[in-house]
C-alpha positions in Angstrom: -24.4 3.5 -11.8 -20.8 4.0 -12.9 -20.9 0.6 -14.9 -23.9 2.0 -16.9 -21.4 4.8 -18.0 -18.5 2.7 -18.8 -18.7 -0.2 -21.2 -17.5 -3.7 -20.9 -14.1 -2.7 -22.3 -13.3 -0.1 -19.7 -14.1 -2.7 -17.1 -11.7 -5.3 -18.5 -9.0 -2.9 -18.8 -10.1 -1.9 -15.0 -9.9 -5.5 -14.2 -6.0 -6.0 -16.0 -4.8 -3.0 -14.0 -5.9 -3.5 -10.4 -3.4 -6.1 -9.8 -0.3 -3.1 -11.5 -2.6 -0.4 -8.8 -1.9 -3.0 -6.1 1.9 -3.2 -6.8 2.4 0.7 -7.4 0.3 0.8 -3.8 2.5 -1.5 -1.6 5.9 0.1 -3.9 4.6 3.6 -2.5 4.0 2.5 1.1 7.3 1.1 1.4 9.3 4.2 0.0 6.5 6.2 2.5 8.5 3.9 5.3 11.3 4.6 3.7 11.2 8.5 3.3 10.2 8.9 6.9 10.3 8.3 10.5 10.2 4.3 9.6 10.9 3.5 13.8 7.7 5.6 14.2 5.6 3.2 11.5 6.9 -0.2 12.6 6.2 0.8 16.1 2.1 -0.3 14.9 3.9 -3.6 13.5 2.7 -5.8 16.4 6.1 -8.4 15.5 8.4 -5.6 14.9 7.6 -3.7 17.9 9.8 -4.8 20.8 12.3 -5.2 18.5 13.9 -2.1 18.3 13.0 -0.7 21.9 15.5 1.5 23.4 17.4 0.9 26.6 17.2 4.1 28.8 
């Protein structure tokens, strides 16, 4: 239904910008990582997570 609104030109530029979306995406999860707790998020990271296990 949307595609019936928008012409062939805004789904071309649609189509040249998803792969720029996708980089601005992963660029914003990793300063999200960064900005927080990142021992918190890399504690879901299955290879990561024994890594950095404390020794009480």
């Amino acid at each position: 239904m949307l595609t019936r609104f928008l012409g062939p030109c805004y789904r071309e530029l649609a189509k040249n910008w998803l792969p720029m979306a996708g980089l601005w995406g992963a660029v914003g999860s990793v300063g999200l990582v960064w900005a927080t707790d990142w021992w918190l998020i890399l504690d879901w990271v299955p290879y990561i997570d024994g890594t950095f296990k404390k020794d009480d």
